[in-house]
N, C-alpha and C positions, 0 to 999 in steps of 0.2 A: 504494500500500500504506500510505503514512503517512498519508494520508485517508482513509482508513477507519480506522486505530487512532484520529486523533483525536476521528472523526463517535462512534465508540464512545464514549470518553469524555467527550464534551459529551452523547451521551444521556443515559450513565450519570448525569454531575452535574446534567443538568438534571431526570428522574425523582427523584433522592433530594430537590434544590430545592424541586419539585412536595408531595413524601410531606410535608417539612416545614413547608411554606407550608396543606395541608390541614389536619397535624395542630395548628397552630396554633388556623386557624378553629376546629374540630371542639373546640376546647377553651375557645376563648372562647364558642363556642353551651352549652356543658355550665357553662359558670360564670354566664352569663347567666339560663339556666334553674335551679340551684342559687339564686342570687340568688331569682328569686321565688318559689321556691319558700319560704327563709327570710323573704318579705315577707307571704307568704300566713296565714302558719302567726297571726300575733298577731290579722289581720281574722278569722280564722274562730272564734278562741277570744272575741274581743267579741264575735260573731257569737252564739257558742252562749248565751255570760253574759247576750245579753239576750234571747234567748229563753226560759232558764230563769228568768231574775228578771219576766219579762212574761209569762212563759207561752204555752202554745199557742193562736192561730186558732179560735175560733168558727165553726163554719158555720153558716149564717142559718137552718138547719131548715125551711122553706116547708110 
């Protein structure tokens, strides 16, 4: 009987172990992605500036 209340309670803390050991990853994926997100943002605004300062692609008309 006292092996099984144990077996209980080593599931229980190792499930909550588990929940916390996830919800870590699960947050450094969301900061990582966050991340480039804020890395992205300045290449696409050079991006646009020199599109607009160069202007649009010619297509060669044939």
């Amino acid at each position: 009987m006292l092996g099984k209340i144990f077996g209980i309670c080593f599931l229980v803390v190792g499930c909550l172990m588990a929940f916390g050991i996830l919800a870590g990853i699960i947050g450094v994926a969301v900061g990582i992605l966050w991340f480039l997100v804020k890395l992205s943002i300045p290449f696409l605004l050079m991006y646009a500036g020199y599109r607009l300062i160069v202007g649009a692609r010619q297509s060669p008309g044939y």
